[in-house]
Jmol script that loads the backbone (N, CA, C; Angstrom):
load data "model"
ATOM      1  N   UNK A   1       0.807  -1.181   0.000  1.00  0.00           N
ATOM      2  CA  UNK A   1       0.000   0.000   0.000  1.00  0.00           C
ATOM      3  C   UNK A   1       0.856   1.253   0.000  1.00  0.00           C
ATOM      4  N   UNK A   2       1.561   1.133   0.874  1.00  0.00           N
ATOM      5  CA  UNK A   2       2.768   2.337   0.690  1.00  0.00           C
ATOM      6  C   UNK A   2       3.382   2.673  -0.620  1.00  0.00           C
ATOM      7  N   UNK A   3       3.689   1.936  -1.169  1.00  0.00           N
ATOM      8  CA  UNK A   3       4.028   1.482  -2.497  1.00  0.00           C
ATOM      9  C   UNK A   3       2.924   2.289  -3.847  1.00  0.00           C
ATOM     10  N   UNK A   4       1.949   2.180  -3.377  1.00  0.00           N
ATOM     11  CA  UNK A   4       0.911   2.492  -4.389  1.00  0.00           C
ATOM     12  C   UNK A   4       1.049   3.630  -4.110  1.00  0.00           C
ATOM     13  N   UNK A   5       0.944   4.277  -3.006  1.00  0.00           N
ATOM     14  CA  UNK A   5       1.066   5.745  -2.527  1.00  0.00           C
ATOM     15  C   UNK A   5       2.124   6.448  -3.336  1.00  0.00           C
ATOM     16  N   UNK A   6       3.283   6.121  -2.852  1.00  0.00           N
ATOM     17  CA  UNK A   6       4.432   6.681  -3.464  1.00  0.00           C
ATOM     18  C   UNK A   6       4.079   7.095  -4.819  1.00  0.00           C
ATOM     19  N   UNK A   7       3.645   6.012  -5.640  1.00  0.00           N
ATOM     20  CA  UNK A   7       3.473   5.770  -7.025  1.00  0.00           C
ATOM     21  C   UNK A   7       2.503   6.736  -7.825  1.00  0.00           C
ATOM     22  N   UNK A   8       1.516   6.586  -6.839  1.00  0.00           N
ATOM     23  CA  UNK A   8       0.351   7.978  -7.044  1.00  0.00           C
ATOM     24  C   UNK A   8       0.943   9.421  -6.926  1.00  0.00           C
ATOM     25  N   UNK A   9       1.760   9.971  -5.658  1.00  0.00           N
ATOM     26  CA  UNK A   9       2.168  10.681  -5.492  1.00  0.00           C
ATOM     27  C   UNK A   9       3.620  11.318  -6.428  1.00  0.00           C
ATOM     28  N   UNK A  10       4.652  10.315  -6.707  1.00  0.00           N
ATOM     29  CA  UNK A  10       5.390  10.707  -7.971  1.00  0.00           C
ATOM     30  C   UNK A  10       4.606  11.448  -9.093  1.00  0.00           C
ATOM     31  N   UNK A  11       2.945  10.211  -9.827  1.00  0.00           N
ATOM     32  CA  UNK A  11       2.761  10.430 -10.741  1.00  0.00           C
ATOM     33  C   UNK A  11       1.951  11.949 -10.694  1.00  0.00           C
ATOM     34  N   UNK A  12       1.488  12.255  -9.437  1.00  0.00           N
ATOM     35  CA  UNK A  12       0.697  14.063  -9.083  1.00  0.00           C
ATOM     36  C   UNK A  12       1.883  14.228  -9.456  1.00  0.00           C
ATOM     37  N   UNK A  13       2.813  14.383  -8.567  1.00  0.00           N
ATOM     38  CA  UNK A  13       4.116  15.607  -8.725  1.00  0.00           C
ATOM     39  C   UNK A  13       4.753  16.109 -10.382  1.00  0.00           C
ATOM     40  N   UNK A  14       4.870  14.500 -10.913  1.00  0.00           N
ATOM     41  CA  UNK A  14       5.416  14.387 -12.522  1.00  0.00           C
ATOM     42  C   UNK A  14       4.230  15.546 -12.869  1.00  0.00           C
ATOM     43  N   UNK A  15       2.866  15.188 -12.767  1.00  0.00           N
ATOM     44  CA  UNK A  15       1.740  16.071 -13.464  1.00  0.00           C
ATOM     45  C   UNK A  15       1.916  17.280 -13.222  1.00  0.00           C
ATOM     46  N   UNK A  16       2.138  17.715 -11.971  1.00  0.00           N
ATOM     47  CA  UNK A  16       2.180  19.265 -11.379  1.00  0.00           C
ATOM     48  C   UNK A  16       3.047  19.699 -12.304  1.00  0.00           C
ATOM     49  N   UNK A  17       4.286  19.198 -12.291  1.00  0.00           N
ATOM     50  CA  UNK A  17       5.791  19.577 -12.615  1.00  0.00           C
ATOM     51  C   UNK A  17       5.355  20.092 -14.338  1.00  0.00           C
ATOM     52  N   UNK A  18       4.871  18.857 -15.360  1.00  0.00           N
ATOM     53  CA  UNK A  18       4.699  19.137 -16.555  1.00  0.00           C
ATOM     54  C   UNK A  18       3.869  20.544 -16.464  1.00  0.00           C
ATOM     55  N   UNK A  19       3.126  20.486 -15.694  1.00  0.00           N
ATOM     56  CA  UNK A  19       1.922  22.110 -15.963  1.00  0.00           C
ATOM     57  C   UNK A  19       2.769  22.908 -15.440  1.00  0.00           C
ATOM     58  N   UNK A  20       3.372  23.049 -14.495  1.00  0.00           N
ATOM     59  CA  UNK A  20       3.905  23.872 -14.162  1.00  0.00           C
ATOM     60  C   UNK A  20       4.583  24.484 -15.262  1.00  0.00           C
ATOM     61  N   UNK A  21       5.724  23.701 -15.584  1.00  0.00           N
ATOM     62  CA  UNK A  21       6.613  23.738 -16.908  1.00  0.00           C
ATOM     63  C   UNK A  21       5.763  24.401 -18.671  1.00  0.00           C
ATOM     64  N   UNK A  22       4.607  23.589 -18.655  1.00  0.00           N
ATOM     65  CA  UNK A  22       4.086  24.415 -19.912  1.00  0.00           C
ATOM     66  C   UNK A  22       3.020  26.014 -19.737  1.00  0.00           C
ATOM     67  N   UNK A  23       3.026  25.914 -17.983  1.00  0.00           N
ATOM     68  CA  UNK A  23       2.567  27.232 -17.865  1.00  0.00           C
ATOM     69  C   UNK A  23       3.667  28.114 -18.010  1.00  0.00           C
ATOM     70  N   UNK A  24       5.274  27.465 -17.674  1.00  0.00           N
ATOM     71  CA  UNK A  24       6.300  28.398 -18.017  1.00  0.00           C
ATOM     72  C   UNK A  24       6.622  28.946 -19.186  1.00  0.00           C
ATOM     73  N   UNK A  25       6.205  27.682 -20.073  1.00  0.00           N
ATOM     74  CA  UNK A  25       6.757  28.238 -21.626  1.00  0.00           C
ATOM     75  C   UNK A  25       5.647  29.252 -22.173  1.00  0.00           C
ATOM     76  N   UNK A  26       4.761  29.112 -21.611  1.00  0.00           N
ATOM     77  CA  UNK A  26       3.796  29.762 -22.287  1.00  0.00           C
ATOM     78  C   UNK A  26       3.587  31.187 -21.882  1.00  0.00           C
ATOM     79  N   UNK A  27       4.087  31.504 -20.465  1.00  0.00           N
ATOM     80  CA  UNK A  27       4.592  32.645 -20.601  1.00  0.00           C
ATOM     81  C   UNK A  27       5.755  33.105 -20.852  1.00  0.00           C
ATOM     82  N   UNK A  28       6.510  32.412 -21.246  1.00  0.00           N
ATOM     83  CA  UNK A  28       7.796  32.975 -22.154  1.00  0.00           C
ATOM     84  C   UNK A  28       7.394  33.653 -23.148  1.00  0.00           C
ATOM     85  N   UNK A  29       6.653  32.287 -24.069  1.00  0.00           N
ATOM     86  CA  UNK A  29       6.486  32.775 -25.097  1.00  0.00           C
ATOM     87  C   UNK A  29       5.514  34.325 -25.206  1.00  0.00           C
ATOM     88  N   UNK A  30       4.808  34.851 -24.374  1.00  0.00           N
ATOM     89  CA  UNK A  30       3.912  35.481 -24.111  1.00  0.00           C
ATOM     90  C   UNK A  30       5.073  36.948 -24.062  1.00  0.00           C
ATOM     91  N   UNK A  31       5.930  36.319 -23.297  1.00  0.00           N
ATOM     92  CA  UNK A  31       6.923  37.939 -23.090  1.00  0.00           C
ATOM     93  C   UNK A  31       7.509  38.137 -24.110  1.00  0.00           C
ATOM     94  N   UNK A  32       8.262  36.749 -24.914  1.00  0.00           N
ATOM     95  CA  UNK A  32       8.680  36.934 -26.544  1.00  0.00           C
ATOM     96  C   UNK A  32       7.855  37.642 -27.273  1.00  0.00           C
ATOM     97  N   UNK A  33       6.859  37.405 -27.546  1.00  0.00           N
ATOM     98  CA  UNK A  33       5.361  38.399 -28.191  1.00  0.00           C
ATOM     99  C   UNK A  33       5.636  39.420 -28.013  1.00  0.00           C
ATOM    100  N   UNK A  34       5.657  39.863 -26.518  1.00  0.00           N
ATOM    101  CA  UNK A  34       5.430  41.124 -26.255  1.00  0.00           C
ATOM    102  C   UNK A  34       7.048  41.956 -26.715  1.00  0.00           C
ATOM    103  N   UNK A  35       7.771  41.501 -26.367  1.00  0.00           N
ATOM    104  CA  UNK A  35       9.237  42.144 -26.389  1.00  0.00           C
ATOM    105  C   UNK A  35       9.147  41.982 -27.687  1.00  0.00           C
ATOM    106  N   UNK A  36       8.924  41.541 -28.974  1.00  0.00           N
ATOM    107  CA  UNK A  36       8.462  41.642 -30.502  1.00  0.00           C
ATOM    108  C   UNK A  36       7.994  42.461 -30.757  1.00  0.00           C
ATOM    109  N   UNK A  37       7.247  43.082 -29.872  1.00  0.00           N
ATOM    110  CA  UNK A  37       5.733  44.126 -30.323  1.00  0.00           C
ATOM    111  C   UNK A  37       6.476  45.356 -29.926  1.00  0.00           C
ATOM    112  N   UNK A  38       7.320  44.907 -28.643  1.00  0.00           N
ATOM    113  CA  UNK A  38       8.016  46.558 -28.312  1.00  0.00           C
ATOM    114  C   UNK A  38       9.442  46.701 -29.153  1.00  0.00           C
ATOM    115  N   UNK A  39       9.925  46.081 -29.496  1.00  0.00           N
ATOM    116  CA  UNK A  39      10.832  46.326 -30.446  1.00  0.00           C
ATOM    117  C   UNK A  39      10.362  47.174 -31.991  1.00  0.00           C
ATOM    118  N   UNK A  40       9.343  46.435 -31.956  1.00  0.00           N
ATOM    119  CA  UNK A  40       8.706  47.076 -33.638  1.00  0.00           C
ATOM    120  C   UNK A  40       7.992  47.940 -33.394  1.00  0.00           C
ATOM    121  N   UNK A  41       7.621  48.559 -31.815  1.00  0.00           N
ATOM    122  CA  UNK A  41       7.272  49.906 -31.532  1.00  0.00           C
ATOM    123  C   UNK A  41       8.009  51.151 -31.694  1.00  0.00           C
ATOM    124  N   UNK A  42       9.278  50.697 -30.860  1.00  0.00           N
ATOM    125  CA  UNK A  42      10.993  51.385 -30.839  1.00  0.00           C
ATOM    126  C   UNK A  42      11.000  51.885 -32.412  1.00  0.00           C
ATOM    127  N   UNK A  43      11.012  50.385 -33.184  1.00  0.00           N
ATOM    128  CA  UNK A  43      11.560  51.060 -34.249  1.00  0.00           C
ATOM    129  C   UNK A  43      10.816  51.853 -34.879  1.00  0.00           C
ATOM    130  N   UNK A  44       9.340  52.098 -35.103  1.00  0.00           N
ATOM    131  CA  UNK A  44       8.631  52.933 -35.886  1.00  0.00           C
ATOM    132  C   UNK A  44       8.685  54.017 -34.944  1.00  0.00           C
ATOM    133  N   UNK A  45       8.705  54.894 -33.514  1.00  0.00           N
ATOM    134  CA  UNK A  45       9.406  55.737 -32.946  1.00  0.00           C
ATOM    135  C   UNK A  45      10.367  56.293 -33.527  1.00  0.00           C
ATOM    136  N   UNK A  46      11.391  55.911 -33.732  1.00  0.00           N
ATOM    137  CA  UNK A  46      12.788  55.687 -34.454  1.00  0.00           C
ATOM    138  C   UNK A  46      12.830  56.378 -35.736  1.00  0.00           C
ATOM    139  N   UNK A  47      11.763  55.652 -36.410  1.00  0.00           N
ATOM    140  CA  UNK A  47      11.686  56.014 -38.147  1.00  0.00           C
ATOM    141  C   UNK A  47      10.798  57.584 -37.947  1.00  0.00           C
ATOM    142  N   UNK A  48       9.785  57.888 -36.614  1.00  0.00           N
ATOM    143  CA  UNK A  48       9.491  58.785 -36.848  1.00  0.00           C
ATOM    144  C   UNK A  48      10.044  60.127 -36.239  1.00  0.00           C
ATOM    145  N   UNK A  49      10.729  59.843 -35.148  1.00  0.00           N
ATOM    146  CA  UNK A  49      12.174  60.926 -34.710  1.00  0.00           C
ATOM    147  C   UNK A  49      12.989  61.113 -35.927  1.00  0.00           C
ATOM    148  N   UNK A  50      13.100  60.263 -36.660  1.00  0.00           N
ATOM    149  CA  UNK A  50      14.274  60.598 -37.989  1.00  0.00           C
ATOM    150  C   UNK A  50      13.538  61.584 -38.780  1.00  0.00           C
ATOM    151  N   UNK A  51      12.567  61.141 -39.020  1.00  0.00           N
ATOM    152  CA  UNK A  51      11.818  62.282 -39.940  1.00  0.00           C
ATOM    153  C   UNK A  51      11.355  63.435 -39.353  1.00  0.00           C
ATOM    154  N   UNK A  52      11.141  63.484 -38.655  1.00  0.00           N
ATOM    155  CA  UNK A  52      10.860  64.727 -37.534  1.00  0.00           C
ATOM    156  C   UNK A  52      12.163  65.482 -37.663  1.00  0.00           C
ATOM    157  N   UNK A  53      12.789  64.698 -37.363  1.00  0.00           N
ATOM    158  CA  UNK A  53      14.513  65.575 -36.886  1.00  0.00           C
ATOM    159  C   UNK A  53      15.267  66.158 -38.398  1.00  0.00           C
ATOM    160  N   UNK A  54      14.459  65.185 -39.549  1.00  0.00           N
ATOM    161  CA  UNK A  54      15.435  65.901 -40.933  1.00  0.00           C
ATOM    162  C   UNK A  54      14.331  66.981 -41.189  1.00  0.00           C
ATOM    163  N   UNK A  55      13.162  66.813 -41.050  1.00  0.00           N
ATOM    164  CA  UNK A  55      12.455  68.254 -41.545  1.00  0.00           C
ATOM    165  C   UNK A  55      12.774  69.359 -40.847  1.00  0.00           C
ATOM    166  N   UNK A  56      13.159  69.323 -39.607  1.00  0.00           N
ATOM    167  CA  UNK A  56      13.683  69.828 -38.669  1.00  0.00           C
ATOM    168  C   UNK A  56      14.850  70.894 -39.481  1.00  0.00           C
ATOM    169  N   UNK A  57      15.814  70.044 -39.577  1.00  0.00           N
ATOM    170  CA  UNK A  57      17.099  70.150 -39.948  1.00  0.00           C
ATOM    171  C   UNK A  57      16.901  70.976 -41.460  1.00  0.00           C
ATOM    172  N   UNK A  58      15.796  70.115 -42.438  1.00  0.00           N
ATOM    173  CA  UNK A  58      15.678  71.349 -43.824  1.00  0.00           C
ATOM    174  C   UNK A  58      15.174  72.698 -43.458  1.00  0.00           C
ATOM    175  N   UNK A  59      14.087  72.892 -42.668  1.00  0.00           N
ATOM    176  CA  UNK A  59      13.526  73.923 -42.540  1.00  0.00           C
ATOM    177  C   UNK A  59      14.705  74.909 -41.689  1.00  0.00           C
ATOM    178  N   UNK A  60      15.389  74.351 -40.835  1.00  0.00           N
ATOM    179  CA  UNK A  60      16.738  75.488 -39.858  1.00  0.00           C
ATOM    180  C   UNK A  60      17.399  75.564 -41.661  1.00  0.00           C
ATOM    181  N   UNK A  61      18.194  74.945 -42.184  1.00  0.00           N
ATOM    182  CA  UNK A  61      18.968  75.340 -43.423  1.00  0.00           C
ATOM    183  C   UNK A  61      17.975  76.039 -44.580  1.00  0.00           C
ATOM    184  N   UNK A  62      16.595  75.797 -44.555  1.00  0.00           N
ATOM    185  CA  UNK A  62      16.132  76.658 -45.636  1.00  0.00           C
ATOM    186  C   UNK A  62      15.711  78.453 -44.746  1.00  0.00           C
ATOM    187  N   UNK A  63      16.023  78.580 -43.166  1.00  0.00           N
ATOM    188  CA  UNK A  63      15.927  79.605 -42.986  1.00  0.00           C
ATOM    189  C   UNK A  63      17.107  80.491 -42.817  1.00  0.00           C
ATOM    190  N   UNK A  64      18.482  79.421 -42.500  1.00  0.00           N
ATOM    191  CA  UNK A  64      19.493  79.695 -42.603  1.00  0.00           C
ATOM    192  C   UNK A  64      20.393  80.312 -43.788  1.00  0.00           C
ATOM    193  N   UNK A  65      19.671  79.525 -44.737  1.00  0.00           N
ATOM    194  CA  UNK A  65      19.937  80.099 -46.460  1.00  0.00           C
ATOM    195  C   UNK A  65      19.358  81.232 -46.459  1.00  0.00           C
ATOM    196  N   UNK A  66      18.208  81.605 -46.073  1.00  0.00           N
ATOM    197  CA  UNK A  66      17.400  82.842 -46.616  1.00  0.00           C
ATOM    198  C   UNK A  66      18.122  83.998 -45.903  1.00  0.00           C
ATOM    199  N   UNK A  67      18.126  83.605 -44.725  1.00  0.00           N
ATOM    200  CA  UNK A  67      18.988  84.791 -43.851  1.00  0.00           C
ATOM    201  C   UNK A  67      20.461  85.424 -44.295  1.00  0.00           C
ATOM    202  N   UNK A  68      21.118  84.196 -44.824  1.00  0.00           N
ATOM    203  CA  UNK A  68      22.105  84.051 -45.764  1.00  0.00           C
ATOM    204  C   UNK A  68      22.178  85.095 -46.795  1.00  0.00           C
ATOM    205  N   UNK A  69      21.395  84.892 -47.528  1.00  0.00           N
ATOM    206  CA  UNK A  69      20.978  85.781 -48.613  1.00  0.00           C
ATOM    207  C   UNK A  69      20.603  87.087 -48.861  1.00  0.00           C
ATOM    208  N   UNK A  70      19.732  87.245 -47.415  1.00  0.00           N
ATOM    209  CA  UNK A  70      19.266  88.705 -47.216  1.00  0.00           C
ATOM    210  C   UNK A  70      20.447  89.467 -46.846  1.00  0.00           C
ATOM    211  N   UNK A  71      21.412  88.716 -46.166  1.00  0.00           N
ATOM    212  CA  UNK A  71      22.732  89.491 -45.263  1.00  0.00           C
ATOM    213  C   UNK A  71      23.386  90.372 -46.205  1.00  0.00           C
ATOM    214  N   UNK A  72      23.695  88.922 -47.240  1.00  0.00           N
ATOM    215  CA  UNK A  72      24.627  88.805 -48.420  1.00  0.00           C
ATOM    216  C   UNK A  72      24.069  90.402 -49.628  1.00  0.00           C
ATOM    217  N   UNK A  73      23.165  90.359 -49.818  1.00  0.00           N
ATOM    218  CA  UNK A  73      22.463  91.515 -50.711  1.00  0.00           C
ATOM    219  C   UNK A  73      22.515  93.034 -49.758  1.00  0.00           C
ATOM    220  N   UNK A  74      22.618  92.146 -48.429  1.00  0.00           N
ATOM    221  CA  UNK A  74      22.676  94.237 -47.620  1.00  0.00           C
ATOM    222  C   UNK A  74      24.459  94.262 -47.510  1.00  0.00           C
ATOM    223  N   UNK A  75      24.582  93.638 -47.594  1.00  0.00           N
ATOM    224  CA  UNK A  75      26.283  93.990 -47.836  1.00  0.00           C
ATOM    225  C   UNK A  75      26.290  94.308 -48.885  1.00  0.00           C
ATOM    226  N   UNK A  76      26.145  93.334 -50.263  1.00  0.00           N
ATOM    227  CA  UNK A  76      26.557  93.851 -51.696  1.00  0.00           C
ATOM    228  C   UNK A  76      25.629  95.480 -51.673  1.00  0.00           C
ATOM    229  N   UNK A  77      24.599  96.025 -51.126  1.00  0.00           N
ATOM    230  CA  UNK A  77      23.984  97.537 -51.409  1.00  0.00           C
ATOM    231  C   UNK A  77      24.956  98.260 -50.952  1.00  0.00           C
ATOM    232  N   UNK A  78      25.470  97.870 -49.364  1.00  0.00           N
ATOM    233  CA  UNK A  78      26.742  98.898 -48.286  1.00  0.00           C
ATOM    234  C   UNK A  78      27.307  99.072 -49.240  1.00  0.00           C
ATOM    235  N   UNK A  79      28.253  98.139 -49.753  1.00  0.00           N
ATOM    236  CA  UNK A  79      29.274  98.210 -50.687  1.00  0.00           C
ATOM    237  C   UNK A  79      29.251  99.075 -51.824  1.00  0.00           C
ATOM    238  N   UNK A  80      28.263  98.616 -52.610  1.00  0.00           N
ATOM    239  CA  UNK A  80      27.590  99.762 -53.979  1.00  0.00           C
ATOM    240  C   UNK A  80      27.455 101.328 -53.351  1.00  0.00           C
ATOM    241  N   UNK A  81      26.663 101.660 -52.257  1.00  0.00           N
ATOM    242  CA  UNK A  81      26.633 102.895 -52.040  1.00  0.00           C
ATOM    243  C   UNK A  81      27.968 103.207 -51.680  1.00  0.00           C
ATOM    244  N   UNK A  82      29.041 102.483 -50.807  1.00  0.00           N
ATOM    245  CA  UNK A  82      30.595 102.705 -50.361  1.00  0.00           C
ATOM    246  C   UNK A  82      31.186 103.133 -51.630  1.00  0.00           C
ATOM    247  N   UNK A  83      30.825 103.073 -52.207  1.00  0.00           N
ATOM    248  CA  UNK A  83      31.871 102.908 -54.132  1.00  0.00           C
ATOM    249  C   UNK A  83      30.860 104.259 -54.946  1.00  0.00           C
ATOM    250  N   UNK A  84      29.567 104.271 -54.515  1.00  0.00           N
ATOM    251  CA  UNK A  84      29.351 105.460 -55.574  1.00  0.00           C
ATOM    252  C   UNK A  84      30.029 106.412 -54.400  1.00  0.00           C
ATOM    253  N   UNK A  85      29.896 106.879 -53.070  1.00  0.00           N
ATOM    254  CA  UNK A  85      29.906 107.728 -52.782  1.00  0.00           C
ATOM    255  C   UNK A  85      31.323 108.215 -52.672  1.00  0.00           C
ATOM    256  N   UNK A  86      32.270 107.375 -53.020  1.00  0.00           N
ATOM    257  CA  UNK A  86      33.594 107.131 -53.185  1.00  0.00           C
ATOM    258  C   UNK A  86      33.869 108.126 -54.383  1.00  0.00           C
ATOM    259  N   UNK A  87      33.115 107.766 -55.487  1.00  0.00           N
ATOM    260  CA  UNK A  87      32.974 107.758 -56.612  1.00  0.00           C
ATOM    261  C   UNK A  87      32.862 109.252 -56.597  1.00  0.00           C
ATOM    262  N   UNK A  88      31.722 109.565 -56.128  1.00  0.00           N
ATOM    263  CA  UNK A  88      31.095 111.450 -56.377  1.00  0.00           C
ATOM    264  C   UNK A  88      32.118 112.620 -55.316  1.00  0.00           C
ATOM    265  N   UNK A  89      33.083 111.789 -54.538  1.00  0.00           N
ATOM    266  CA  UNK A  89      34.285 112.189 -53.730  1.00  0.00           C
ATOM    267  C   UNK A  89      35.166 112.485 -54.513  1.00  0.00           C
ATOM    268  N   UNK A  90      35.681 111.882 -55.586  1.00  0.00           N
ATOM    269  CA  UNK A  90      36.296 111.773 -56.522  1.00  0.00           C
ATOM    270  C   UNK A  90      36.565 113.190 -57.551  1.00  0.00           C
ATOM    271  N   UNK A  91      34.892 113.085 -58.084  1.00  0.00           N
ATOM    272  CA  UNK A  91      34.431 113.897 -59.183  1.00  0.00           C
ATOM    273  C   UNK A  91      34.425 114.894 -58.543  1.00  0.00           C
ATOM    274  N   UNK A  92      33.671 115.879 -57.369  1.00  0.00           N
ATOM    275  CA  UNK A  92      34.166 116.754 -56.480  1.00  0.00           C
ATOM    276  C   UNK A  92      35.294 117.133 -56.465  1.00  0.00           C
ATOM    277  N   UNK A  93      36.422 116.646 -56.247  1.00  0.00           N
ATOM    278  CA  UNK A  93      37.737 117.332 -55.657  1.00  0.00           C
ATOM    279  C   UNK A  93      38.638 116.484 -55.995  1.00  0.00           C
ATOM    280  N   UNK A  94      39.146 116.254 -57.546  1.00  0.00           N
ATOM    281  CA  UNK A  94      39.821 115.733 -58.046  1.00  0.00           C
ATOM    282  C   UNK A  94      41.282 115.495 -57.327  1.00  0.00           C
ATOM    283  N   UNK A  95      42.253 116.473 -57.065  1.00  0.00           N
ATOM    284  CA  UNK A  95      43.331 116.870 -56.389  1.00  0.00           C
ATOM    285  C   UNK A  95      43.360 116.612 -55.097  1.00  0.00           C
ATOM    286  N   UNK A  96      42.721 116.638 -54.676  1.00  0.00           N
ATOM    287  CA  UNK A  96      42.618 116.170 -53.122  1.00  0.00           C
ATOM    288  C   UNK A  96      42.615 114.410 -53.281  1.00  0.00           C
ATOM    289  N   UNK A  97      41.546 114.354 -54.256  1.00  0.00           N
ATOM    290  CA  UNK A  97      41.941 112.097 -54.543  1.00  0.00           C
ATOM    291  C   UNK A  97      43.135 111.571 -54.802  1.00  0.00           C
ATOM    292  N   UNK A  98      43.497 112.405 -55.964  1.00  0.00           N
ATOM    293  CA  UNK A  98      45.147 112.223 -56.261  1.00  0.00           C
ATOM    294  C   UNK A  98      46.273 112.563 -55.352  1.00  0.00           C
ATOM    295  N   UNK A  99      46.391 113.558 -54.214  1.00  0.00           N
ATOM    296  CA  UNK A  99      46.970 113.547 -53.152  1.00  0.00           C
ATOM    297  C   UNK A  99      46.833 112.691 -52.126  1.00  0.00           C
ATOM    298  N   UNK A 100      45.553 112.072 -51.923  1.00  0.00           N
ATOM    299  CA  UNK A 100      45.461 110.730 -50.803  1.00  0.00           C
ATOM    300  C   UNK A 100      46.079 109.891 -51.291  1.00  0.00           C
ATOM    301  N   UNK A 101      46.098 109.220 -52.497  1.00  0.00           N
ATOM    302  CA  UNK A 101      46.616 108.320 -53.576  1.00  0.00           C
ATOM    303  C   UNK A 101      47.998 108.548 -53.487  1.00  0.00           C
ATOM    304  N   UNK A 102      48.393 109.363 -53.696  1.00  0.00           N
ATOM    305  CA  UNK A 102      50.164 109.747 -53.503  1.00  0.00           C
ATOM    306  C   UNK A 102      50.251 109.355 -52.208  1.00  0.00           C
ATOM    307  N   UNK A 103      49.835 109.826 -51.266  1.00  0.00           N
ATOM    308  CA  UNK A 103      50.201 109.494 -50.021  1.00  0.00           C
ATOM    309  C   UNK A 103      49.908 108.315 -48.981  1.00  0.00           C
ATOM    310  N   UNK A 104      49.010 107.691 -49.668  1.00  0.00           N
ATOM    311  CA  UNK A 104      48.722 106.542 -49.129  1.00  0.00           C
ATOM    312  C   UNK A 104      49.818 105.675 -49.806  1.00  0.00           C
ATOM    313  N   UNK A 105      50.060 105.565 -51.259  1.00  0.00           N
ATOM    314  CA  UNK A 105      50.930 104.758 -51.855  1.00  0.00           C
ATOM    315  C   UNK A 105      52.525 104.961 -51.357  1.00  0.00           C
ATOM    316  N   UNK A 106      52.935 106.057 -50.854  1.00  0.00           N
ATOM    317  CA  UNK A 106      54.105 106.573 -50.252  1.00  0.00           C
ATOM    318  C   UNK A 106      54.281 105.890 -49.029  1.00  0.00           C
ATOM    319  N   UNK A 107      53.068 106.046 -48.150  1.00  0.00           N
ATOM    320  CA  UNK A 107      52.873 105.477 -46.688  1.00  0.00           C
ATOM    321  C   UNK A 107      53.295 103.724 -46.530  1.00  0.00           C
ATOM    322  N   UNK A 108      52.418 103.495 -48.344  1.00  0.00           N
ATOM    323  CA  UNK A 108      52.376 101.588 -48.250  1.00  0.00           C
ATOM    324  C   UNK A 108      53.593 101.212 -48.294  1.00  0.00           C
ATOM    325  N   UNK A 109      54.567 101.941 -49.809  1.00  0.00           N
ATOM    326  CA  UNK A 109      55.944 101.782 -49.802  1.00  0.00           C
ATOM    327  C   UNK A 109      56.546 101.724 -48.465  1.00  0.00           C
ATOM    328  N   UNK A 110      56.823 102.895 -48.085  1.00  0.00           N
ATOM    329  CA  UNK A 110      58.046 102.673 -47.095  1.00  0.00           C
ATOM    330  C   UNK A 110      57.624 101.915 -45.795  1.00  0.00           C
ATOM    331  N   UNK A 111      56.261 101.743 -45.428  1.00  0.00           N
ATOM    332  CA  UNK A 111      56.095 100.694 -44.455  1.00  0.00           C
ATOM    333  C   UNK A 111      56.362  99.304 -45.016  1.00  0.00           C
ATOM    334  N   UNK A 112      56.352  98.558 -45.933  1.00  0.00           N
ATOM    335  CA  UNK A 112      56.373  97.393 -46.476  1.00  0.00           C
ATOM    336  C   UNK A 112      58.417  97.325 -46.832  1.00  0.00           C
ATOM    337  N   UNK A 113      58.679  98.239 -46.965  1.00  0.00           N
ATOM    338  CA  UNK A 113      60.131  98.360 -47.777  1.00  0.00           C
ATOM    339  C   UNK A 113      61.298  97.620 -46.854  1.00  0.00           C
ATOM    340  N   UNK A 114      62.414  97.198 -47.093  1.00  0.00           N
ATOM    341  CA  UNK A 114      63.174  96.453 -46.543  1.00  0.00           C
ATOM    342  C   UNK A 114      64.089  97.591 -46.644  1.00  0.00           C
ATOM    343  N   UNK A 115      64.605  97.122 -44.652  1.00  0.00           N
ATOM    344  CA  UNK A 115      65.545  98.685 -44.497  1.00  0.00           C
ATOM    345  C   UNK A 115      67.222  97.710 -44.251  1.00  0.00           C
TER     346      UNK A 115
END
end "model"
wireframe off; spacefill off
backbone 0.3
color backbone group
């Protein structure tokens, strides 16, 4: 009788043990699923930070260009008005241009000249 006992009792435990065991795999597999699902969450996150971050990135360089441009054209005007008004300095007081000119070119010489 003892004997039968034992025998019964192995064969519960063997039973417990197997359920136990396929209740394990089955939540494995359950967290595999899930850790699948969050990975391919990550990555479409991922794909949409990238695109976020390059429109990002065109729109700073297409305002960066424009600013660029506007700078670039108020300099080239400075410049144009620097040169006419240069210009009507000129036509004014001829002799006085040609004396800066002498003397600036005099000044460049002998500062540059080897003594």
């Amino acid at each position: 009788m003892a004997q039968s006992q034992n025998t019964t009792s192995s064969t519960s435990t063997k039973e417990t043990d197997k359920a136990d065991t396929d209740a394990l795999k089955a939540q494995i597999d359950t967290l595999k699923a899930d850790l699948a699902s969050i990975t391919d969450m990550l990555g479409e996150i991922g794909v949409r930070r990238k695109d976020e971050t390059l429109e990002a990135a065109k729109a700073r360089y297409a305002s960066a260009r424009s600013e660029g441009e506007r700078l670039y054209s108020e300099a080239r005007h400075r410049a144009e008005d620097a040169q006419d008004q240069a210009l009507e300095a000129i036509r004014r007081q001829p002799a006085t241009a040609i004396g800066l000119a002498v003397g600036m070119g005099f000044l460049f010489g002998f500062l540059t000249s080897r003594k």
